[in-house]
C-alpha positions as CSV (number, residue, x, y, z in Angstrom):
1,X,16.0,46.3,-43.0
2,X,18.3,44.5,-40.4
3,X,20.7,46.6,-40.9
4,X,18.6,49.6,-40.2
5,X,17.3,48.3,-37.0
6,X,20.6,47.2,-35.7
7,X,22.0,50.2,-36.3
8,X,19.4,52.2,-34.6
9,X,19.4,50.2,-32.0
10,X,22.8,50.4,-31.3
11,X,22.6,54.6,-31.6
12,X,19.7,54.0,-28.8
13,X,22.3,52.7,-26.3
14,X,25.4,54.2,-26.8
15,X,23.1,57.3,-25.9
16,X,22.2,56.0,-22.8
17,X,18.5,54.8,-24.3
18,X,16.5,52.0,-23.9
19,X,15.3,49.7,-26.4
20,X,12.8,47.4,-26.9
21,X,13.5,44.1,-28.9
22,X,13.3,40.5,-30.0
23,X,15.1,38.0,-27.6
24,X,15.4,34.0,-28.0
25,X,12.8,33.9,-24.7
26,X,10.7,37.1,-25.2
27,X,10.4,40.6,-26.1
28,X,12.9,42.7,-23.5
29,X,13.3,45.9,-22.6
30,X,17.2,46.7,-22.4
31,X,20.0,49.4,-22.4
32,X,23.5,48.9,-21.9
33,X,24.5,47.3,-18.7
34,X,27.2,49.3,-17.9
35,X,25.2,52.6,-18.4
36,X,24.3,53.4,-14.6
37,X,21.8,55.7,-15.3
38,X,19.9,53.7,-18.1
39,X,19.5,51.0,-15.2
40,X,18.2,53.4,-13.0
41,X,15.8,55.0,-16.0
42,X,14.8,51.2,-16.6
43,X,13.8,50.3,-13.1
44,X,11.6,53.6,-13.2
45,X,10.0,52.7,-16.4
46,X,9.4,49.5,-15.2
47,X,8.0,50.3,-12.0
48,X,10.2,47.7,-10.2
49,X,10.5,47.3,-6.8
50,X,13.8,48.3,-4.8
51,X,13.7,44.4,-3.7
52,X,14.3,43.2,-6.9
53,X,17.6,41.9,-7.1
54,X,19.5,42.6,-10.1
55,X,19.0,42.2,-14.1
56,X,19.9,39.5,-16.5
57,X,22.3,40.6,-19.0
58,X,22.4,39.1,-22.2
59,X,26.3,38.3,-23.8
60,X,27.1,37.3,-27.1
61,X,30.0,34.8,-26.2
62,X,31.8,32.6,-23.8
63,X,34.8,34.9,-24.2
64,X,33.5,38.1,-23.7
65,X,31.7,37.0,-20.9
66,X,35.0,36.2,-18.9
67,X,35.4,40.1,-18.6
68,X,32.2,40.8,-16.9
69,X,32.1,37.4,-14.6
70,X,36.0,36.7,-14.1
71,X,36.5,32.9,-13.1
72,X,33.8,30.4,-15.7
73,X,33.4,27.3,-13.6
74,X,33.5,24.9,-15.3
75,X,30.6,23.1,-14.3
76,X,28.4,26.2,-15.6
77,X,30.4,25.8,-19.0
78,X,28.8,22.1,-18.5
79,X,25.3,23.1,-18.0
80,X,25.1,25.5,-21.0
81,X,26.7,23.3,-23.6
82,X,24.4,20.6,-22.7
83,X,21.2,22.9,-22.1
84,X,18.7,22.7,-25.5
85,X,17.2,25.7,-24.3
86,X,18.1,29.5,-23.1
87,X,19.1,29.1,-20.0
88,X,20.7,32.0,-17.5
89,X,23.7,31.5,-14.5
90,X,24.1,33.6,-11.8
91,X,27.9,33.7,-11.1
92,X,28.8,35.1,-7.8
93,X,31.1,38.1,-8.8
94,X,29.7,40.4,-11.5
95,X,32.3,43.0,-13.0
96,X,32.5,46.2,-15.1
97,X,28.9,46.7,-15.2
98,X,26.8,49.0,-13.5
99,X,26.3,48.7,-9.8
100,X,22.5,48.2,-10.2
101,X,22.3,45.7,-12.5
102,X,24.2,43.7,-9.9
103,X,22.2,41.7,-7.2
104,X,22.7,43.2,-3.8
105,X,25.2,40.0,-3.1
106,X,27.4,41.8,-6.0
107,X,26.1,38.8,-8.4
108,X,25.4,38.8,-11.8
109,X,22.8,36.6,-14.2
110,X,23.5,36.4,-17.7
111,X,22.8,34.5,-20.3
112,X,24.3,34.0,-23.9
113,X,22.0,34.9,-26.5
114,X,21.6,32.5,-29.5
115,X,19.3,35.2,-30.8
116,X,21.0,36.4,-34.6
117,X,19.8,40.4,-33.6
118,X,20.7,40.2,-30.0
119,X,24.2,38.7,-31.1
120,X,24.8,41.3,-33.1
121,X,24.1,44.4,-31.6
122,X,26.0,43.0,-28.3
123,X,28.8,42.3,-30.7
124,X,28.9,46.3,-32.1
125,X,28.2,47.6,-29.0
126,X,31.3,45.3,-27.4
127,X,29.3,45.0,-24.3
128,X,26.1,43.3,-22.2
129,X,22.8,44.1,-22.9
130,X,20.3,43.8,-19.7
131,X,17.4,41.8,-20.7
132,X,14.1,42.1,-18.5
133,X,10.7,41.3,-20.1
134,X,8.9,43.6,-22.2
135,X,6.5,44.5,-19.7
136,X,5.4,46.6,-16.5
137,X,6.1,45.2,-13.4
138,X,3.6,42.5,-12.5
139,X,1.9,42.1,-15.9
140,X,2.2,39.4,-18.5
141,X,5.2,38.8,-20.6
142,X,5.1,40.4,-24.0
143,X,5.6,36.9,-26.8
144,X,5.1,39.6,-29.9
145,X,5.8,43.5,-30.4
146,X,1.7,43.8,-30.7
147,X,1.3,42.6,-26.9
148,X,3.5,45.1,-25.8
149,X,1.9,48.0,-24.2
150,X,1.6,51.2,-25.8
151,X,2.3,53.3,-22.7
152,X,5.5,51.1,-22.5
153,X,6.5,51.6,-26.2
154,X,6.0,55.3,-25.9
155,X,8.8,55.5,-23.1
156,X,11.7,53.9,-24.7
157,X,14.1,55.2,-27.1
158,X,14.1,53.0,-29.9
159,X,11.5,49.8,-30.6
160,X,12.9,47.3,-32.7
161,X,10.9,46.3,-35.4
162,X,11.6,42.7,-36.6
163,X,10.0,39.4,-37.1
164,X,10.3,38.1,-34.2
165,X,10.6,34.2,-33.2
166,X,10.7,34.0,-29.3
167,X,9.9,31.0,-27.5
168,X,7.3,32.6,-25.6
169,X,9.1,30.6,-22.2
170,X,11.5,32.6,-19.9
171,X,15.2,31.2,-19.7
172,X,15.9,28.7,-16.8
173,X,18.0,30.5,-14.4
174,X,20.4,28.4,-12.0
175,X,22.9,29.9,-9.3
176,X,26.3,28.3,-8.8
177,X,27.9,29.3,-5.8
178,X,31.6,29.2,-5.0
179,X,31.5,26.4,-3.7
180,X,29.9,24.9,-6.6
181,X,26.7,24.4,-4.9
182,X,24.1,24.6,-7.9
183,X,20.9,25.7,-7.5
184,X,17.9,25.6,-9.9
185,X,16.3,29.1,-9.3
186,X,13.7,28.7,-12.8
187,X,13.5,25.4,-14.5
């Protein structure tokens, strides 16, 4: 069944689709963050505001992260070796992603997934995932498949259908600057 689901989820973005799916925080809505016009079909769906500023992108690893952020300081390799829980950076210089998942500073959050599905599919598909919550813009945070909305469901490409085990609690997200200045944006 894993198999099936991965696989399908990984036709879904190579496409240009969006998915819906199981993260180690909560259920996402997602497409391949490289894939300029499945950002822009996600902000629509998602009824976003313009002001927003940027997605989180899920990675599978500290080394294929390097491509898509250049220079790891090291304090952030610090902070997520000693974090117990999901936790996102926002590096200052995102790369070889599409321009709207950036921040309008040319930043970039993302966060490496612990999550055994996430992992995987970003591993087969070779590249970041964006990662925003499962959810129209302004309502609650979907913790299960069943509290995702139907109108939202019937919009995507592909819904993932695992058991899921998210937390239920959004990542902390902290910005390191290039001068090292860290701030804690979501504790």
């Amino acid at each position: 069944m894993l198999e099936t689901q991965l696989t399908n989820a990984y036709n879904a973005l190579k496409k240009g689709g969006l998915i819906l799916y199981p993260t180690d925080t909560l259920w996402a809505i997602g497409c391949d963050a490289t894939n300029y016009k499945a950002v822009k079909k996600l902000e629509e769906i998602k009824q976003r505001s313009s002001e927003k500023n940027g997605f989180l992108c899920l990675i599978d690893s500290m080394s294929r992260m390097e491509k898509y952020v250049g220079n790891i300081p090291d304090v952030a390799i610090d902070i997520l070796k000693a974090s117990s829980t999901p936790t996102t950076i926002i590096y200052q210089d995102g790369y070889e992603v599409a321009e709207n998942v950036l921040s309008k500073s040319g930043s970039i959050a993302m966060r490496i997934t612990k999550h055994v599905f996430c992992k995987s599919l970003i591993k087969l598909l070779k590249k970041p995932i964006v990662s925003t919550s499962a959810n129209l813009s302004g309502e609650k945070p979907a913790i299960t498949l069943n509290e995702i909305s139907k109108t939202l469901i019937s919009k995507v490409d592909y819904t993932v259908n695992i058991p899921s085990n998210c937390s239920g609690k959004a990542s902390s997200i902290i910005s390191i600057k290039d001068n090292l200045e860290i701030a804690i944006i979501r504790p």
